[in-house]
Rosetta silent file (secondary structure, phi, psi, omega in degrees, C-alpha in Angstrom):
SEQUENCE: XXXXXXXXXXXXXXXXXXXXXXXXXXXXXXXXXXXXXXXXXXXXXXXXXXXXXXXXXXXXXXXXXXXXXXXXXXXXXXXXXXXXXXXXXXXXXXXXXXXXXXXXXXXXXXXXXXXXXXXXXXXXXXXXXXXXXXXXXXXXXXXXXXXXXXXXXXXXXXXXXXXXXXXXXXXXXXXXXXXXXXXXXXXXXXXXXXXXXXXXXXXXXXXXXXXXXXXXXXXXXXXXXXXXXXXXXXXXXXXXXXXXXXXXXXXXXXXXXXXXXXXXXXXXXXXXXXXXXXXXXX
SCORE:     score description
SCORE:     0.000 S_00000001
   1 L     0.000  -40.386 -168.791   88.814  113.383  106.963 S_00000001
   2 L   -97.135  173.090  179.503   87.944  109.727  106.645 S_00000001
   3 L  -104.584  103.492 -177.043   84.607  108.025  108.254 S_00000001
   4 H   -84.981    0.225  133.451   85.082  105.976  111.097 S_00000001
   5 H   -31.511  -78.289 -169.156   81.340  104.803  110.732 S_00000001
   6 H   -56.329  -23.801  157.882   82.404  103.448  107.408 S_00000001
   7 H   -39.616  -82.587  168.870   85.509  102.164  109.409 S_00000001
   8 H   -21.553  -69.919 -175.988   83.240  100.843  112.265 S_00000001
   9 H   -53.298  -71.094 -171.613   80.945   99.011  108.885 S_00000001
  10 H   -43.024  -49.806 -158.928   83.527   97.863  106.927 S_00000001
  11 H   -93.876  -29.577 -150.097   85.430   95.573  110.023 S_00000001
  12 H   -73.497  -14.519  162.994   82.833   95.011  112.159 S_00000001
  13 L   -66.111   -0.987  152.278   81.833   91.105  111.278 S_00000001
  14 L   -67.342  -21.893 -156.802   85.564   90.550  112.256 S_00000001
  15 L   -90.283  163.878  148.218   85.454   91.829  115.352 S_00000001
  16 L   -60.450  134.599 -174.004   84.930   89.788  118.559 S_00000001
  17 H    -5.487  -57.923 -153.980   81.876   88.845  119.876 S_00000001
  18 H   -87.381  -14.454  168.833   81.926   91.643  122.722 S_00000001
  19 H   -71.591  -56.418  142.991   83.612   94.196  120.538 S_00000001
  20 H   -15.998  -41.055 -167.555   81.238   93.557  117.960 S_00000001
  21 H   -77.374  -62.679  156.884   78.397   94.312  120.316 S_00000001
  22 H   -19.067  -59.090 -145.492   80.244   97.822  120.936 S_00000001
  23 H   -95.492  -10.089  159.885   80.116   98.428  117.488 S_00000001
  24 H   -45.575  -62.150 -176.632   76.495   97.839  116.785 S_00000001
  25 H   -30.213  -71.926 -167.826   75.474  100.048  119.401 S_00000001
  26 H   -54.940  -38.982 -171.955   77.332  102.795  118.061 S_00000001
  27 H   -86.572    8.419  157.825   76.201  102.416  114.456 S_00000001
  28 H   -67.713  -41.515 -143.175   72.403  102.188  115.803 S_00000001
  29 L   176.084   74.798  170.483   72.766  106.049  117.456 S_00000001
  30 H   -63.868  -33.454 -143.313   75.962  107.622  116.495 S_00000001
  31 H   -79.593  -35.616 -164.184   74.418  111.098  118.082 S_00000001
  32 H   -78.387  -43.637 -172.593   73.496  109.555  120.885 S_00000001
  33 H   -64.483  -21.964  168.986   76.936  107.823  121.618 S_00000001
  34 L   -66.248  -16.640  173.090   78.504  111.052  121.223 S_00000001
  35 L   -88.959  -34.370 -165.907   77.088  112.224  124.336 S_00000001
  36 L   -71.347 -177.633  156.966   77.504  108.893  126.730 S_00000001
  37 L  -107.281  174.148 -166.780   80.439  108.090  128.756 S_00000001
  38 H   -46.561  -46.028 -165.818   82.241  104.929  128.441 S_00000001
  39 H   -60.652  -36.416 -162.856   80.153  103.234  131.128 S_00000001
  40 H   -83.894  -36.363 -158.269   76.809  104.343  129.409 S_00000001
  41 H   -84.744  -26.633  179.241   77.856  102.781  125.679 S_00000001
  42 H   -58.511  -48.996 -171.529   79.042   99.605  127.710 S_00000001
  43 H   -84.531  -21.096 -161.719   75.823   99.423  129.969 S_00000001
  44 L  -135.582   15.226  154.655   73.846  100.225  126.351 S_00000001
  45 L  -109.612  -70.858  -98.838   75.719   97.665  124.088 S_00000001
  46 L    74.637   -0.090 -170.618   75.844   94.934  126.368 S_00000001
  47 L  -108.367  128.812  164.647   79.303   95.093  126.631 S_00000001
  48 L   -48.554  169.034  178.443   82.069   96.083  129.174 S_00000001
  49 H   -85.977  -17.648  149.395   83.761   99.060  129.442 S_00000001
  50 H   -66.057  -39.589  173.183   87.128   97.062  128.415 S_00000001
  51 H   -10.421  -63.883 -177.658   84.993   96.069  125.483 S_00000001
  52 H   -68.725  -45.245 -177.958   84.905   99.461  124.391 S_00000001
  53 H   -54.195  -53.281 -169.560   88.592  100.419  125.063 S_00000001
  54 H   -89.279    0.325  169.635   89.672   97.592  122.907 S_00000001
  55 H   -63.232  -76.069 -178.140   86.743   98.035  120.230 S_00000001
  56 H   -15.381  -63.158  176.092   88.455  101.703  119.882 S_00000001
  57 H   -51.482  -56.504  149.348   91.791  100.279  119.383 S_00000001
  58 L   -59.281   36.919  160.357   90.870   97.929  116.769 S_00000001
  59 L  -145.816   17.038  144.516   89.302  100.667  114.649 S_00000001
  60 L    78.862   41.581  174.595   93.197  102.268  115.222 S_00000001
  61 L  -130.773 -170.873 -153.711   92.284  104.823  117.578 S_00000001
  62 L   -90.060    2.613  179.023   93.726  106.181  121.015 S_00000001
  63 L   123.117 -179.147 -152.680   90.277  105.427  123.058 S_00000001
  64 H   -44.443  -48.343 -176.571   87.208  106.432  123.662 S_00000001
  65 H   -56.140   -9.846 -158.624   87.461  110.234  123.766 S_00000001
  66 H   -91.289  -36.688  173.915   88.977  110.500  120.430 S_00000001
  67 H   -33.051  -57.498 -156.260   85.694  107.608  119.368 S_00000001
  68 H   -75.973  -55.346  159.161   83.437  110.567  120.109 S_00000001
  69 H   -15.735  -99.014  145.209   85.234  113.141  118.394 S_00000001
  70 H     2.374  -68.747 -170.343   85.475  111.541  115.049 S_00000001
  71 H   -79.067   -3.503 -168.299   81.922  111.024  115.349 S_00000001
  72 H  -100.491  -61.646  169.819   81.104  114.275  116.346 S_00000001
  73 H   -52.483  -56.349 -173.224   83.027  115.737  113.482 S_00000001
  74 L   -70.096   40.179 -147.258   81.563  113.179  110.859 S_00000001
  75 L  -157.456  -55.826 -176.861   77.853  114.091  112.207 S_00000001
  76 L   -69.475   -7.250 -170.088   78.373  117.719  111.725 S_00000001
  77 L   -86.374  149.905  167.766   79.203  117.284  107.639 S_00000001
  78 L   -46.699  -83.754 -118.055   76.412  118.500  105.497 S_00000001
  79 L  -145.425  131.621  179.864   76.604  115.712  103.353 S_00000001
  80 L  -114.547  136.256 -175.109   78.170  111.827  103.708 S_00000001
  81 L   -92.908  -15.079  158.672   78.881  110.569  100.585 S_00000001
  82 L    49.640 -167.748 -175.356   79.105  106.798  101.568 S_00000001
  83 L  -127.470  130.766  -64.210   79.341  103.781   99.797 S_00000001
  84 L   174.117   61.190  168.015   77.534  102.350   97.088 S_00000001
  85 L   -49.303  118.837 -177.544   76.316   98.882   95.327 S_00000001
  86 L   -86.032  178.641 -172.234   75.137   98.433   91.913 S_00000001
  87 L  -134.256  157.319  171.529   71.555   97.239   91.025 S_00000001
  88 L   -46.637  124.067  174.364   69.912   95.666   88.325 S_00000001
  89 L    68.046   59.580  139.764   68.860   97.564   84.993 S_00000001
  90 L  -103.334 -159.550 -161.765   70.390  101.011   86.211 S_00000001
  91 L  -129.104  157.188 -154.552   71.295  103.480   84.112 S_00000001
  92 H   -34.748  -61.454  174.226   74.256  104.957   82.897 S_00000001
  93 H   -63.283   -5.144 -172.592   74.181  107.565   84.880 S_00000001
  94 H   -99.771  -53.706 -176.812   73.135  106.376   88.545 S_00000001
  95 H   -40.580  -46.213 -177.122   75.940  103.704   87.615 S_00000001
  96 H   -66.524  -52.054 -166.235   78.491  106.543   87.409 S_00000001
  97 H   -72.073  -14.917 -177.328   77.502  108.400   90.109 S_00000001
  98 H   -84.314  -40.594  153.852   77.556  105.483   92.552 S_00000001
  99 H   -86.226   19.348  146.907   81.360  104.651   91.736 S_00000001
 100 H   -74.347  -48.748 -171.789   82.497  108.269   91.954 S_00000001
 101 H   -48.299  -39.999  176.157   81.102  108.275   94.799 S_00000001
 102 H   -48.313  -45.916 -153.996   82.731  104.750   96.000 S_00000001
 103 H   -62.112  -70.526 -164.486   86.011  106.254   94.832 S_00000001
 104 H   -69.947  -34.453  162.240   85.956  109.456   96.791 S_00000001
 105 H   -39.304  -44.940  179.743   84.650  107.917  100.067 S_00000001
 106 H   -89.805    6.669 -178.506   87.612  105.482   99.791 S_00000001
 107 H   -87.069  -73.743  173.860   89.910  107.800   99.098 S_00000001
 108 H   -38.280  -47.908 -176.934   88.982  110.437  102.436 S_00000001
 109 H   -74.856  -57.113 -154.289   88.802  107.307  104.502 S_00000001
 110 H   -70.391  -14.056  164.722   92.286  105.622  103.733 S_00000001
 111 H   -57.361  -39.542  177.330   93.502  109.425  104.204 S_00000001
 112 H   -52.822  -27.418 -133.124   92.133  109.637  107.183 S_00000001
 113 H  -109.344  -22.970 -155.837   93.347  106.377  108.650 S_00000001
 114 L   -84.830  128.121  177.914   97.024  106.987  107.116 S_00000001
 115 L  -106.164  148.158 -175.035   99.411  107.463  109.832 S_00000001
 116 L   -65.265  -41.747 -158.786  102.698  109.871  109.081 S_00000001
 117 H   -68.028  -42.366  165.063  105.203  108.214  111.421 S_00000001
 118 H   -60.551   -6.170   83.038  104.480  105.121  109.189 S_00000001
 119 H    44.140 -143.715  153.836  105.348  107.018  106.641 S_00000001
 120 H   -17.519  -65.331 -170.463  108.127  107.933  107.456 S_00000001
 121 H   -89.287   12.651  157.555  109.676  104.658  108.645 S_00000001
 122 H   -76.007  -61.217  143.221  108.599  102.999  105.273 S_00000001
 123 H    11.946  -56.855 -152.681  110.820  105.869  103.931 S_00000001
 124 H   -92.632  -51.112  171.630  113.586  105.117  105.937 S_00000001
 125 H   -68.275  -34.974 -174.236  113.705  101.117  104.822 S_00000001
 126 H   -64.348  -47.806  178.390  113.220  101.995  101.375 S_00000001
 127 H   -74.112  -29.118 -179.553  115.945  104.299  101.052 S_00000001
 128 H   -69.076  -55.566  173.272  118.425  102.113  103.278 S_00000001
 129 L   -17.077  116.052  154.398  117.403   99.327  100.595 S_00000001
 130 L   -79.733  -46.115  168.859  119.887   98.366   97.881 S_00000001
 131 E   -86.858  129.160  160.261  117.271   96.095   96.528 S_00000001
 132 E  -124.954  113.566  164.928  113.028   96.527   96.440 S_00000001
 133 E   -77.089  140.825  148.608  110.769   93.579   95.466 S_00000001
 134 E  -120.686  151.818 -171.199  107.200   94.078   95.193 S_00000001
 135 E  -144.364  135.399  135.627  104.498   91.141   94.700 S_00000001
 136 E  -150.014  179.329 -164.809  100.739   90.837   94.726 S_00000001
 137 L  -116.392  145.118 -154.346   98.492   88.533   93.084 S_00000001
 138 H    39.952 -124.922 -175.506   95.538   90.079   90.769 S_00000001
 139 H   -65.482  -30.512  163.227   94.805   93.238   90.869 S_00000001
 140 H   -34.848  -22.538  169.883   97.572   93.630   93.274 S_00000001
 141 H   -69.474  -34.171  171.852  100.046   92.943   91.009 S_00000001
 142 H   -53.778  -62.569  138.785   99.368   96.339   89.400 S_00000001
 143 H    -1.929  -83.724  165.220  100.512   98.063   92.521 S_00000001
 144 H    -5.561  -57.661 -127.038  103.351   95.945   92.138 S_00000001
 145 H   -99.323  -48.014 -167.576  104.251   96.941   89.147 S_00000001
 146 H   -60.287  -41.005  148.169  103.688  100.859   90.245 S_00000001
 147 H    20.573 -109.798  161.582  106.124  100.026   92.774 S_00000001
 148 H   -56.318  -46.611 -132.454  108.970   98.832   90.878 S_00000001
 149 H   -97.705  -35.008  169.692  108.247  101.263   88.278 S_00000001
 150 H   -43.237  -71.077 -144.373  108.572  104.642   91.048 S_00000001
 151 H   -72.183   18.229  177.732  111.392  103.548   92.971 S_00000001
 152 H   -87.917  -66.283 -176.056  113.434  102.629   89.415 S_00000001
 153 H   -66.205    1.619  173.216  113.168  106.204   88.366 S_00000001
 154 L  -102.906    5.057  135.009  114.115  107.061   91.848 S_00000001
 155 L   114.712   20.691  169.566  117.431  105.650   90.850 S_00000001
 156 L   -90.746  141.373 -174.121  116.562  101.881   93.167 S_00000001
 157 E   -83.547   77.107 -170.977  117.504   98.376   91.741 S_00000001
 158 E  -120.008  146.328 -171.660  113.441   97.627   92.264 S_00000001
 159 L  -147.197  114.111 -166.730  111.879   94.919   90.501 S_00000001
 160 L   -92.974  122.616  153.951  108.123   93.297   90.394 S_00000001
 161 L  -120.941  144.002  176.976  108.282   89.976   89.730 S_00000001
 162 L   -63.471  -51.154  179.879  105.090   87.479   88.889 S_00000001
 163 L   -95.417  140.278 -166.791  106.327   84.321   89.421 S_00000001
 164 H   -87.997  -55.656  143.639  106.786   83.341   93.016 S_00000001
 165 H    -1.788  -43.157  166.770  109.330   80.866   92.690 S_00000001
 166 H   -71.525  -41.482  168.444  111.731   83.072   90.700 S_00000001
 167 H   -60.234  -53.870  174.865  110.999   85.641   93.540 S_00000001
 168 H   -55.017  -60.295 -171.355  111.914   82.964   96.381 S_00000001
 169 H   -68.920  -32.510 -175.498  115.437   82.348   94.628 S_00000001
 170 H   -60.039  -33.299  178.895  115.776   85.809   94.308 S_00000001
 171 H   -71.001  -62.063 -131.635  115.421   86.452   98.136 S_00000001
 172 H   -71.286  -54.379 -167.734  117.904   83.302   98.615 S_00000001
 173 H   -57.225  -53.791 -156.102  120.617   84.845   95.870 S_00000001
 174 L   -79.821 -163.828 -123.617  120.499   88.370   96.303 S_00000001
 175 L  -125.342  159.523 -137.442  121.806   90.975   98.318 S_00000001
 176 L  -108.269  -17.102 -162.018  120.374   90.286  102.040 S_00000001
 177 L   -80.778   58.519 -159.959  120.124   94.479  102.269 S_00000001
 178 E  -127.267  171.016  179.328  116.739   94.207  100.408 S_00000001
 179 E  -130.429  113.365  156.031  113.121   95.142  101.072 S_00000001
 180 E   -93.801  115.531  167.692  110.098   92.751  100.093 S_00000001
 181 E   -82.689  122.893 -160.183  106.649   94.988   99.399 S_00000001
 182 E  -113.013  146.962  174.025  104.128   92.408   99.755 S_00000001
 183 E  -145.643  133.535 -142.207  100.516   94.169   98.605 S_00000001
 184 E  -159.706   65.515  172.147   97.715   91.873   99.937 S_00000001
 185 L   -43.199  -25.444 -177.137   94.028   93.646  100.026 S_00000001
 186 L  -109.291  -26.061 -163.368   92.872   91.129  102.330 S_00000001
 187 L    77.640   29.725 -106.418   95.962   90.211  103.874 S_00000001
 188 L  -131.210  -71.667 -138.560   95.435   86.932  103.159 S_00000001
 189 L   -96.639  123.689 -175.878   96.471   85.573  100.064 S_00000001
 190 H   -50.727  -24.455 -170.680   98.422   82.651  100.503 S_00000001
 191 H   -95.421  -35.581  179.061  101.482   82.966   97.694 S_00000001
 192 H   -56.445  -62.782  173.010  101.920   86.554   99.747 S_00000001
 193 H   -25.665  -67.453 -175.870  102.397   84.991  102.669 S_00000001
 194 H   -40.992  -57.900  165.053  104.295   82.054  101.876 S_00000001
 195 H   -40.867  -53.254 -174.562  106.809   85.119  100.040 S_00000001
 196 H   -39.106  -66.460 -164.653  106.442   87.208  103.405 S_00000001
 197 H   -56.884  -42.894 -155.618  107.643   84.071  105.313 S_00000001
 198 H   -69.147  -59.380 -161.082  110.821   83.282  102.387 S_00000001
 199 H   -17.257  -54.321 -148.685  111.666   87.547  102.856 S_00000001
 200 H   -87.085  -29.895  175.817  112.084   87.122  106.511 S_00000001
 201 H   -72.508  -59.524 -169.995  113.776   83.667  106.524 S_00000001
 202 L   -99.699   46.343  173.504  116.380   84.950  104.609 S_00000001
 203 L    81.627   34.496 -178.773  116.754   88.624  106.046 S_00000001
 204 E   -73.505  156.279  150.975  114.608   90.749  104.152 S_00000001
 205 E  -115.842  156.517 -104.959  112.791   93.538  105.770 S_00000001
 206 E  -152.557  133.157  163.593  109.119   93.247  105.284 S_00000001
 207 E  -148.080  117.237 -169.309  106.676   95.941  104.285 S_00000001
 208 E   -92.668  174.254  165.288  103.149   95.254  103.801 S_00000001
 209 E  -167.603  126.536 -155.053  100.108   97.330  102.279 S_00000001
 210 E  -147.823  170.501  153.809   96.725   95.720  102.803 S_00000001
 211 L   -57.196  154.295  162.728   92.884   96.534  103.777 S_00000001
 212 L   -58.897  168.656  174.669   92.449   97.829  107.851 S_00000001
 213 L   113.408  170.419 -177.410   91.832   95.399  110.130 S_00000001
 214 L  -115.056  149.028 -143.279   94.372   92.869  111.660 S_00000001
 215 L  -153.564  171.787 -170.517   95.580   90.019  108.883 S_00000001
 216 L  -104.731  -14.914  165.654   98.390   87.272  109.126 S_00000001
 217 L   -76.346  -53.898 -158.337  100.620   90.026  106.395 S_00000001
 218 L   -54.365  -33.761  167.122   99.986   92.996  108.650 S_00000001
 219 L   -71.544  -24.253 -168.339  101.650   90.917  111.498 S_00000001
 220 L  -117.231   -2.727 -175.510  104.795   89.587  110.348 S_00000001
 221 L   -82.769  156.632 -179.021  105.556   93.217  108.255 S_00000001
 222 L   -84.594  -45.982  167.059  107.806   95.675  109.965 S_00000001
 223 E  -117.315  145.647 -143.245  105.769   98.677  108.506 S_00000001
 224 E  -136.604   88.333  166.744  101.993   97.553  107.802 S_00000001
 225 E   -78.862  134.279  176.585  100.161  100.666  105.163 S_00000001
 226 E  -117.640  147.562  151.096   96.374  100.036  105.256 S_00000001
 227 L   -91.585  -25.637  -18.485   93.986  101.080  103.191 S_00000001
 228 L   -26.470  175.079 -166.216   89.916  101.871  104.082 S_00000001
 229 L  -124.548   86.154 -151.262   87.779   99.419  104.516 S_00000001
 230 L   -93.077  165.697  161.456   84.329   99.402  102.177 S_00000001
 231 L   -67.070  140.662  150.407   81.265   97.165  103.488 S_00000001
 232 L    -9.844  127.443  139.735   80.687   94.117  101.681 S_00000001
 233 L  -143.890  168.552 -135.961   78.548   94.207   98.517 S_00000001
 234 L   -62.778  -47.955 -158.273   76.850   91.970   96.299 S_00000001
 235 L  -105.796  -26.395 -154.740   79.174   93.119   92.677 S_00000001
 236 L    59.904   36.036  156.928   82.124   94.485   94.837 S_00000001
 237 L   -14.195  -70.693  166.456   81.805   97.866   93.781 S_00000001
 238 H   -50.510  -31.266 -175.370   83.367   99.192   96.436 S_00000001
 239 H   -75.874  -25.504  160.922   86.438   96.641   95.902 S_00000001
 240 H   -54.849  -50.162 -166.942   87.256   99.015   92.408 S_00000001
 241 H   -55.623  -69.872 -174.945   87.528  102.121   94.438 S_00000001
 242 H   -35.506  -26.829  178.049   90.012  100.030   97.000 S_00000001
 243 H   -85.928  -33.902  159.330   92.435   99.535   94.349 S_00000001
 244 H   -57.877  -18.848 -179.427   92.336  103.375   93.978 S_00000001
 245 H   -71.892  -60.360  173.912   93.193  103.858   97.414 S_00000001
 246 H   -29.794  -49.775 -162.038   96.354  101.216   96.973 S_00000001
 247 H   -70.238  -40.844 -168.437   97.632  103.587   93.704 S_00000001
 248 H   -47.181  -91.194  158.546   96.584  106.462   96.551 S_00000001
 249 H     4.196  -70.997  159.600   99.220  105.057   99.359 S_00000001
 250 H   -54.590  -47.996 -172.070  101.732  104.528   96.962 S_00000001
 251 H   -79.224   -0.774 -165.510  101.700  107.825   95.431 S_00000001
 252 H   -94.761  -34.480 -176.978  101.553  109.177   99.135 S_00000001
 253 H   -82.117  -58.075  159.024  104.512  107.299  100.008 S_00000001
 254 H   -28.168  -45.773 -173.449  106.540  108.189   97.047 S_00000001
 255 H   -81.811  -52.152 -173.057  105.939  112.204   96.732 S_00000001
 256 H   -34.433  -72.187  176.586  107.144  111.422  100.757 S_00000001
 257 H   -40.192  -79.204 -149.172  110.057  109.613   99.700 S_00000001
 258 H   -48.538  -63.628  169.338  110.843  111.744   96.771 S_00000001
 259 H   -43.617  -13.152  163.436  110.370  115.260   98.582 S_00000001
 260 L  -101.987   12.102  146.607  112.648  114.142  101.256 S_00000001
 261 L  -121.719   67.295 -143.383  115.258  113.228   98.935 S_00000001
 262 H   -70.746  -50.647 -174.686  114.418  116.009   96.814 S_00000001
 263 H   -72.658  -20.631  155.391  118.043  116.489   94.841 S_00000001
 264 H   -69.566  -28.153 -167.863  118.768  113.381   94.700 S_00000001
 265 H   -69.424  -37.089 -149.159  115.413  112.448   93.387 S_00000001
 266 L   -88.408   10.895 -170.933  115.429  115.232   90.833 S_00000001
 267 L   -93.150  -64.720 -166.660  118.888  113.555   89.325 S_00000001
 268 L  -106.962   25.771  139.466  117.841  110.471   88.802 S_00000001
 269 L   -90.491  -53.694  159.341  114.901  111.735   87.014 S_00000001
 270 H   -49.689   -4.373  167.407  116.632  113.266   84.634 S_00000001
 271 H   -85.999  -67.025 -176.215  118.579  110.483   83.877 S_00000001
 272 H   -83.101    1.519  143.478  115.871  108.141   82.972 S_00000001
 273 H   -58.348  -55.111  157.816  113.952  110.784   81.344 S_00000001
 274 H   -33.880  -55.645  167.435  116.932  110.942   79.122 S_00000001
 275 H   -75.819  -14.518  147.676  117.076  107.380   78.463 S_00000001
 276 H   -44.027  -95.322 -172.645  113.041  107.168   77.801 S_00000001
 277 H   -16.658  -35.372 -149.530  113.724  109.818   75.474 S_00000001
 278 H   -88.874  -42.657  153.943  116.783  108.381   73.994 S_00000001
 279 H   -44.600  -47.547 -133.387  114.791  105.222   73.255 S_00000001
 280 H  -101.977  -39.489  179.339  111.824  106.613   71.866 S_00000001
 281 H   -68.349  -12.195  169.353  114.132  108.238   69.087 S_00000001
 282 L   -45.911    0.000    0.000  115.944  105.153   68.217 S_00000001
């Protein structure tokens, strides 16, 4: 479902030198690369044929044959819907069409990209949780917020807090059986870290949710959710759609959660529907 071109685009000024090299190649003449053998895109990048093994891996697949696939399948679609930069003076309507377009590209790719078993073992720490923190900084914080605000009605002590200091004592005080969600688009951001680092010093278990690519959160998290990857552009266009993907993840993770704890779930909805309710008539 998602486009490991746009994968490929998105990471490759990250990559290493000889990995890098790899990924030109391919994104000169996918059709052609679909045809070569390892040896041929190695001998026709400049690159070795480990090159290639570990370019594949960093773009989170199982090696080359599955490289060709992918591309074989994304080659074959009528229509790529890609990604999308605004320009000077356009007009309402070009404007529109270029961030639906952002949106649904970045949507198909972080499905594609989304692995189950990870999933799953977010799942598994969440529910084991007595406590869930979530943090990010800007737009990240929204996420946050959507977070806390799920797993509360899923009948979890979960709580987004803002200031990172208050958050740090909070780790130190509080019950050690806790989960910190760290949400990081870059993976990056320095007060995430620093938080990452207090989680884990005092027994937290760690769950990150970031852009693809490897990051200093994605490494110290136990379970690491990524999102797509857009190319650069000039306005960050592409960087709206990416926050849709984040609300995507989350709601992916959640319906997970929730449907595997379906009676419990549907319990502790009705309880805080009831107290919404009970509120609103007050």
């Amino acid at each position: 479902m998602g486009s490991v071109i746009n994968r490929i685009q998105g990471i490759l000024e990250e990559l290493p030198k000889s990995e890098a090299k790899v990924g030109r190649a391919i994104l000169a003449d996918p059709s052609k690369v679909v045809k070569m053998s390892i040896h041929e895109l190695a001998e026709s990048s400049g690159a070795s044929g480990a090159a290639v093994i570990r370019f594949c891996h960093s773009m989170g697949l199982e090696g080359f044959p599955e490289l060709k696939m992918k591309l074989s399948v994304e080659l074959v679609r009528p229509e790529k819907v890609g990604y999308y930069d605004i320009e000077p003076n356009e007009d309402f309507e070009e404007i529109t069409r270029k961030l639906v377009s952002n949106t649904v590209q970045t949507l198909n790719d972080t499905v594609g990209q989304l692995e189950k078993e990870k999933i799953m073992d977010a799942c598994e720490i969440l529910y084991k949780a007595d406590t869930i923190y979530a943090y990010g900084v800007g737009a990240s914080w929204l996420i946050a917020e959507d977070i806390a605000q799920k797993w509360m009605r899923a009948g979890k002590h979960a709580i987004a807090i803002a200031d990172p200091h208050i958050l740090a004592m909070a780790f130190a005080a509080g019950s050690k059986n806790a989960v910190f969600f760290a949400i990081s688009n870059s993976g990056e951001t320095s007060e995430v870290l620093q938080l990452a680092d207090e989680a884990l010093n005092n027994g937290l278990e760690l769950l990150s949710l970031t852009r693809f690519g490897q990051n200093k959160l994605k490494q110290r998290a136990a379970v690491a959710l990524e999102t797509s990857r857009a190319p650069e552009s000039e306005l960050r266009s592409a960087a709206t759609s990416s926050r849709q993907a984040q609300f995507l993840v989350i709601d992916i993770l959640f319906y997970f959660y929730a449907s595997h704890h379906y009676e419990e779930m549907i319990e502790q909805i009705r309880t805080s529907r009831e107290a919404t309710n009970r509120f609103r008539e007050s």
